[in-house]
C-alpha positions, 0 to 999 in steps of 0.5 A: 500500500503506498503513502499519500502524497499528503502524507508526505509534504513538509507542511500540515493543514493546521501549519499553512492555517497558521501561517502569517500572510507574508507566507502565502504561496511560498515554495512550501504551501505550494507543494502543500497543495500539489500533494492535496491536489495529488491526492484528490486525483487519485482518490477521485480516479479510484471512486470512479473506478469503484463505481463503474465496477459497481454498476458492471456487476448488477446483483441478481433480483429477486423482485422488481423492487430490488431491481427499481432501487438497484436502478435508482441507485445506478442512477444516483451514481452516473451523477456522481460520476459525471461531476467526479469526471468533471473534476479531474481536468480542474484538479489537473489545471490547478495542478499546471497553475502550481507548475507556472507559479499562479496557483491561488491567485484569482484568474480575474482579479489576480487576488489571492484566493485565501488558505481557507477557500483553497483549502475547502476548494483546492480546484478553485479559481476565483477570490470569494468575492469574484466567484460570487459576483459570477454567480449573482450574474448567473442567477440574474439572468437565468431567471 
C-alpha cells in the first residue's frame, strides 16, 4: 500500500492555517497543495473506478423492487460520476497553475484566493468575492 502524497509534504493543514500572510504561496504551501491536489486525483480516479465496477456487476433480483432501487441507485451514481469526471481536468489545471507559479491567485482579479477557500476548494479559481459576483450574474439572468 503506498503513502499519500499528503502524507508526505513538509507542511500540515493546521501549519499553512497558521501561517502569517507574508507566507502565502511560498515554495512550501505550494507543494502543500500539489500533494492535496495529488491526492484528490487519485482518490477521485479510484471512486470512479469503484463505481463503474459497481454498476458492471448488477446483483441478481429477486423482485422488481430490488431491481427499481438497484436502478435508482445506478442512477444516483452516473451523477456522481459525471461531476467526479468533471473534476479531474480542474484538479489537473490547478495542478499546471502550481507548475507556472499562479496557483491561488484569482484568474480575474489576480487576488489571492485565501488558505481557507483553497483549502475547502483546492480546484478553485476565483477570490470569494469574484466567484460570487459570477454567480449573482448567473442567477440574474437565468431567471
Amino acid at each position: 500500500m503506498s503513502t499519500s502524497p499528503l502524507a508526505q509534504c513538509a507542511l500540515t493543514e493546521e501549519q499553512i492555517k497558521q501561517a502569517p500572510e507574508s507566507d502565502y504561496m511560498n515554495e512550501e504551501q505550494l507543494e502543500f497543495f500539489r500533494c492535496l491536489l495529488l491526492e484528490l486525483h487519485e482518490s477521485t480516479k479510484n471512486r470512479i473506478q469503484e463505481a463503474k465496477r459497481q454498476m458492471a456487476t448488477p446483483p441478481e433480483f429477486n423482485d422488481e423492487n430490488d431491481r427499481a432501487s438497484w436502478e435508482e441507485e445506478c442512477s444516483t451514481s452516473l451523477r456522481i460520476l459525471d461531476r467526479e469526471q468533471k473534476l479531474l481536468p480542474k484538479i489537473s489545471q490547478s495542478l499546471e497553475r502550481i507548475r507556472l507559479g499562479n496557483y491561488g491567485y484569482c484568474l480575474e482579479s489576480d487576488e489571492p484566493i485565501g488558505v481557507p477557500r483553497l483549502l475547502a476548494r483546492p480546484t478553485a479559481e476565483y477570490c470569494a468575492e469574484v466567484k460570487a459576483q459570477m454567480e449573482y450574474k448567473e442567477q440574474a439572468y437565468r431567471d
